[in-house]
C-alpha positions as CSV (number, residue, x, y, z in Angstrom):
1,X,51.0,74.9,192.7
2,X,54.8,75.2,191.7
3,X,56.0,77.8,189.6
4,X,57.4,75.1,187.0
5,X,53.9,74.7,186.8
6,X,53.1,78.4,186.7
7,X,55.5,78.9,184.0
8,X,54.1,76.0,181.8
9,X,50.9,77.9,181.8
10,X,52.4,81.1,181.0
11,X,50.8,82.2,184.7
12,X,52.4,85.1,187.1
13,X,52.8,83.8,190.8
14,X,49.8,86.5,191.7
15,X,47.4,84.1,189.0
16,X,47.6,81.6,191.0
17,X,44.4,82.6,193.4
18,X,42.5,82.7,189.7
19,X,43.6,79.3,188.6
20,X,42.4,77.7,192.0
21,X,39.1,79.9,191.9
22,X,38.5,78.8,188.3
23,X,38.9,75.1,189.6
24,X,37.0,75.1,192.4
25,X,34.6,76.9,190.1
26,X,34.2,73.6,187.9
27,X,34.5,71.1,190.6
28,X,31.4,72.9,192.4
29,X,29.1,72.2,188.6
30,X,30.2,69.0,188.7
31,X,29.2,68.1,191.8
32,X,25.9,70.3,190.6
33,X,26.0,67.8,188.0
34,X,26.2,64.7,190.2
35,X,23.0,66.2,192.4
36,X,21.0,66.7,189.8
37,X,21.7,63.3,187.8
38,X,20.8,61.6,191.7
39,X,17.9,63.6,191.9
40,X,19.0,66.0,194.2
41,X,21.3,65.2,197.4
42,X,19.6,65.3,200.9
43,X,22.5,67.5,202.7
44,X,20.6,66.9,206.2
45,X,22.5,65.0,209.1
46,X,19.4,62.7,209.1
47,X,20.2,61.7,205.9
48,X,23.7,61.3,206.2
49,X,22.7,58.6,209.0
50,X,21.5,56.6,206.8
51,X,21.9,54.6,203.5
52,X,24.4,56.7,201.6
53,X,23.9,56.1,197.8
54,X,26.9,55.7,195.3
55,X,26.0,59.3,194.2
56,X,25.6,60.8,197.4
57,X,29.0,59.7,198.6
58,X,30.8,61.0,195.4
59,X,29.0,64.5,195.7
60,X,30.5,64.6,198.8
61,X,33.8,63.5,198.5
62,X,34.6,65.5,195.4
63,X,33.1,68.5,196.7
64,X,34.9,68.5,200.3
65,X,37.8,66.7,199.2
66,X,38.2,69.7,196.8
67,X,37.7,72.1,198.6
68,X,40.0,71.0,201.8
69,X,42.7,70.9,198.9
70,X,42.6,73.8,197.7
71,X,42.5,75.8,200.8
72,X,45.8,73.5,202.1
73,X,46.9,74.9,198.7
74,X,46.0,78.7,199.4
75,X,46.6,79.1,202.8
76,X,50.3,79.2,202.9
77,X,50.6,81.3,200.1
78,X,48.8,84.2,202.6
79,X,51.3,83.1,205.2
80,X,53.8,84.0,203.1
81,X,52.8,87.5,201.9
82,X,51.8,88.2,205.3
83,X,55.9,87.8,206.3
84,X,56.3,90.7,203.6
85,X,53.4,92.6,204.7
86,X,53.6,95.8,206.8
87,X,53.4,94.9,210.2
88,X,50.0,95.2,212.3
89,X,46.7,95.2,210.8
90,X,47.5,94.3,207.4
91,X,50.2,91.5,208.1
92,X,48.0,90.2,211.0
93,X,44.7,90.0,208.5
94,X,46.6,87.8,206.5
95,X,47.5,85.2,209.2
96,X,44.1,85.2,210.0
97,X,43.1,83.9,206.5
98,X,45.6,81.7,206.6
99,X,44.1,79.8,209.8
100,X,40.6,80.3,209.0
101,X,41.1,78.4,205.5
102,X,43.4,75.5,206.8
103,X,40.2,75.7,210.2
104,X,37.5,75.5,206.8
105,X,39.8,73.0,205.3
106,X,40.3,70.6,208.2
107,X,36.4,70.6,208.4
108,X,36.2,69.5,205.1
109,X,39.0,66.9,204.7
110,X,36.8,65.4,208.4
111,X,33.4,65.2,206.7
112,X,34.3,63.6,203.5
113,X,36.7,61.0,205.4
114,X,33.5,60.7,208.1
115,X,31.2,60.2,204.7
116,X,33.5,57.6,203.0
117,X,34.1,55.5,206.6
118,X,29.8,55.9,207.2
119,X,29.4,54.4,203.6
120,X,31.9,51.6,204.3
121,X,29.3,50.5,207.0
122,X,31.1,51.9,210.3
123,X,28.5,53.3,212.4
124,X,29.1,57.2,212.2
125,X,26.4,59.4,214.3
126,X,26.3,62.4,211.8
127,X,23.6,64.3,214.3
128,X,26.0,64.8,217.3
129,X,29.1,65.1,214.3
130,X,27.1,68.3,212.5
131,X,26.6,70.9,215.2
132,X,30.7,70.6,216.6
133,X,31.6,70.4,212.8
134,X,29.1,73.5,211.5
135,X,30.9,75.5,214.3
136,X,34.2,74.7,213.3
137,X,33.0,75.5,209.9
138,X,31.9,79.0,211.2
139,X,34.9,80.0,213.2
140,X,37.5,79.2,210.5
141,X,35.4,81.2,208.4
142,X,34.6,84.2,211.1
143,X,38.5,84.2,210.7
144,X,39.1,84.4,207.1
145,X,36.5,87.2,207.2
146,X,37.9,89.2,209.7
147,X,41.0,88.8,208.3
148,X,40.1,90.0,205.0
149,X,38.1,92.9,206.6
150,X,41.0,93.4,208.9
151,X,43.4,96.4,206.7
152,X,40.5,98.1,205.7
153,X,40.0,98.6,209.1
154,X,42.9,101.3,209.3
155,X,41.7,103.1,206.7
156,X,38.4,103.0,207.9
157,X,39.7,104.2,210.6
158,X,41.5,106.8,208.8
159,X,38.2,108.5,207.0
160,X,36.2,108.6,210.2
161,X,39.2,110.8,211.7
162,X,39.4,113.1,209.2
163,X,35.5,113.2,209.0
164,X,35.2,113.9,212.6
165,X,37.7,116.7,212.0
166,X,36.0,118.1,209.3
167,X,32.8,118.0,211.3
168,X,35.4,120.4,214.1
169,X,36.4,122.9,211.6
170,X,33.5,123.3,210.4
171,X,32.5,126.8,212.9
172,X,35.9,128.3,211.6
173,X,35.5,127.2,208.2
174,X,32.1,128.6,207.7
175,X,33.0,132.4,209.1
176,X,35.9,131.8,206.7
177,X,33.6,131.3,203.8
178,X,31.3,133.8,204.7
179,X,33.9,136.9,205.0
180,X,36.3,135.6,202.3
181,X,34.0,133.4,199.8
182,X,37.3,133.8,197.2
183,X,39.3,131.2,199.5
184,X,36.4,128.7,198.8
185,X,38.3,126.4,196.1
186,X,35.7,124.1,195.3
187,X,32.1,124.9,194.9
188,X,29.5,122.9,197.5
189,X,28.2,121.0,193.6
190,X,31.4,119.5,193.3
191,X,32.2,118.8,196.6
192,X,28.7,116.6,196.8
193,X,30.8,114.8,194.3
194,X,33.5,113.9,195.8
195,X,31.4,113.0,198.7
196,X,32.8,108.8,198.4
197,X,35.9,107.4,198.9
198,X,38.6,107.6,201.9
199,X,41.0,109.4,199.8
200,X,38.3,112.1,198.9
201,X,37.7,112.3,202.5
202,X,41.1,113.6,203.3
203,X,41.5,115.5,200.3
204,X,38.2,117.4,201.8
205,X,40.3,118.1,205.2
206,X,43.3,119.5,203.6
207,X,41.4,121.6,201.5
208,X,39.3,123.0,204.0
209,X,42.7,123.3,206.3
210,X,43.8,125.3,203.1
211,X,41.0,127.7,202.8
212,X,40.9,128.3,206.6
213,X,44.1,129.4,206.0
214,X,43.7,131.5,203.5
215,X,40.8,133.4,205.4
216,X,42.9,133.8,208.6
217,X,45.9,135.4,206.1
218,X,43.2,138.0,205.0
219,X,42.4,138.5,208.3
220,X,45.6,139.3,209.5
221,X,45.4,143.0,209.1
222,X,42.2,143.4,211.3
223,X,44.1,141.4,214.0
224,X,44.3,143.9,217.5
225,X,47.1,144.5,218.9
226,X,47.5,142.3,221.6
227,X,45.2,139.3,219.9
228,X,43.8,137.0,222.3
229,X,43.5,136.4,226.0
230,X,45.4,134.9,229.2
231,X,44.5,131.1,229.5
232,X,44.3,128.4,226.8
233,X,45.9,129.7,223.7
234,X,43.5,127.8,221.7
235,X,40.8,130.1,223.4
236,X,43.0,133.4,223.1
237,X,43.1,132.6,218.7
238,X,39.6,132.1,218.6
239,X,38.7,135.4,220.3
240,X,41.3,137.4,218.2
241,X,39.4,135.6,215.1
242,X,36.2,136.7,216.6
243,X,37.2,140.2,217.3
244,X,39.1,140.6,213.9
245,X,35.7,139.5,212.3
246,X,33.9,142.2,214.0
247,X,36.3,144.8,213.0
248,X,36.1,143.9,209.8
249,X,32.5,143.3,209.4
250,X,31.9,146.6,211.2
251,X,33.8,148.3,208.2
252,X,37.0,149.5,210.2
253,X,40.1,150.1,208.7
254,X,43.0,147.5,209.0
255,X,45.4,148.2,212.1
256,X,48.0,149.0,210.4
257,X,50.2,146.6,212.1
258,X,51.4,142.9,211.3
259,X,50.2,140.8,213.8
260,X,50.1,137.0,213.4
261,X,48.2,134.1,214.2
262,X,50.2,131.1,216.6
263,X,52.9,129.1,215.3
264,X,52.1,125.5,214.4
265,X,53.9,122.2,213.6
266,X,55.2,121.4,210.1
267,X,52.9,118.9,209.7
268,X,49.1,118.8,208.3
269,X,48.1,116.4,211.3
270,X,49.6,119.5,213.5
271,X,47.4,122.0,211.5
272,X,44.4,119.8,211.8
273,X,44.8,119.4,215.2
274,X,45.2,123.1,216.3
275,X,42.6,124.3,214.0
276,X,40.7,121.9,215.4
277,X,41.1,123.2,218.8
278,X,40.5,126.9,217.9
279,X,37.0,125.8,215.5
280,X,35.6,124.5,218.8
281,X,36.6,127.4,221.0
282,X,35.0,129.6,218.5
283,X,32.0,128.1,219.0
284,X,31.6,129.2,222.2
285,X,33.5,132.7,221.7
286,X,30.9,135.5,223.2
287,X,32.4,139.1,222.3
288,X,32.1,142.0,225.1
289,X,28.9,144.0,224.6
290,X,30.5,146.9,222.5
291,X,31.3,144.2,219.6
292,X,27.4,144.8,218.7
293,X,28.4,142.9,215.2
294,X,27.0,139.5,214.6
295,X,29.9,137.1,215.0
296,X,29.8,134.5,211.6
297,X,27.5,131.3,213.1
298,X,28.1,128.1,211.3
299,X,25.9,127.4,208.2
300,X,25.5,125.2,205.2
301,X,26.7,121.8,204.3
302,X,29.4,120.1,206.9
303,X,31.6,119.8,203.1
């Protein structure tokens, strides 16, 4: 469809999909209409060997015709947003429809030329055509589906990732919340309502990455002096969490001293990652036998 014609209907470029669904829309009742005025239309390749009726050849030439044209029409407009579309997943998903509707529309421009030539009496054998013509059929549209499902694949992608790393801080969240329930910015009510969506998702990992944070600040004066341990640092800030706990819990004074926790990256991916780490070595943190305090277990809702 050109844009003169566009602009005669007073249509953006992006209406163009509507117009062509609305069409297609109408050509499928007609050729409801031509079915039910024959009586219904045998759709079997049995049938199709035999004695095609006037009707019967029109129901399928208008609906495959159709359809074969306006895929051909459809399909280059996704090649052409996919050249503008960011590269990988989503520009490659868009490709794909493209194929799998000129694969669908191929298919359909062969069975209505196959119909007309069987119903101009040249011997067509619609049994052996059907099978290699339904798979055709199913691949083009295995493609357009896969394309289509293609960028949501990234984001899908996306939300299990910052799920599973809410599932990891979850051990260090949870002491968090336990000693400092003021760092807590949501209540559990309202974060079982923001429980859909991908962009709730990460909004529930920042915030917990947040309210770690702002436990591990409060904890900062019960820090010992020489926090942590030789070997994995990750280890070493998970026991000075557990052993700051302990002090705390055990009603001991602050140190008096301004220890800190380790330095991480700039970015929240860097946060997530380290606090990561140090949630899952907590897990596993035993304290000597003189820390006769409970160390905070996990509990409650992974949100």
């Amino acid at each position: 469809m050109s844009a003169d014609v566009l602009r005669s209907l007073d249509l953006r470029p992006g209406d163009e999909i509507v117009v062509l669904d609305q069409a297609y829309g109408a050509v499928l009742k007609a050729a409801e209409f031509v079915a039910r005025a024959a009586g219904g239309i045998d759709t079997t390749a049995a049938a199709l060997n035999g004695d095609l009726p006037a009707t019967a050849v029109a129901y399928w030439v208008v609906l495959e015709t159709f359809l074969a044209a306006v895929l051909i029409t459809v399909a280059p407009l996704f090649w052409r947003v996919a050249r503008d579309a960011p590269a990988g997943l989503p520009r490659l998903g868009l490709r794909a429809i493209a194929v799998g509707q000129v694969v669908v529309a191929l298919y359909a421009a062969d069975k209505a030329m196959l119909v007309v030539i069987h119903s101009a009496g040249a011997p067509v054998d619609f049994t052996t055509v059907e099978p290699v013509a339904t798979a055709v059929q199913a691949v083009g549209t295995l493609l357009a589906v896969g394309g289509a499902l293609a960028p949501a694949t990234r984001r899908t992608r996306s939300a299990a990732s910052a799920y599973r790393s809410l599932l990891a801080l979850r051990p260090l969240w949870t002491a968090m919340r336990d000693a400092f329930p003021e760092v807590i910015l949501f209540t559990p009510r309202r974060a079982v309502i923001e429980l859909a969506g991908v962009d709730d998702v990460h909004l529930r990992l920042y915030r917990r990455v947040i309210e770690i944070r702002d436990g591990m600040l409060a904890l900062r004066p019960y820090l010992p002096s020489a926090p942590g341990a030789p070997g994995d640092p990750a280890v070493a800030e998970a026991t000075a969490i557990a052993l700051a706990l302990h002090r705390r819990a055990a009603g001991e004074p602050p140190a008096g001293h301004d220890e800190g926790w380790a330095p991480v990256g700039p970015e929240m991916a860097d946060e997530v990652a380290w606090l990561s780490r140090v949630s899952r070595a907590y897990r596993r943190v035993r304290l000597t036998p003189d820390a006769v305090a409970p160390i905070p277990r996990p509990s409650g809702s992974v949100r």
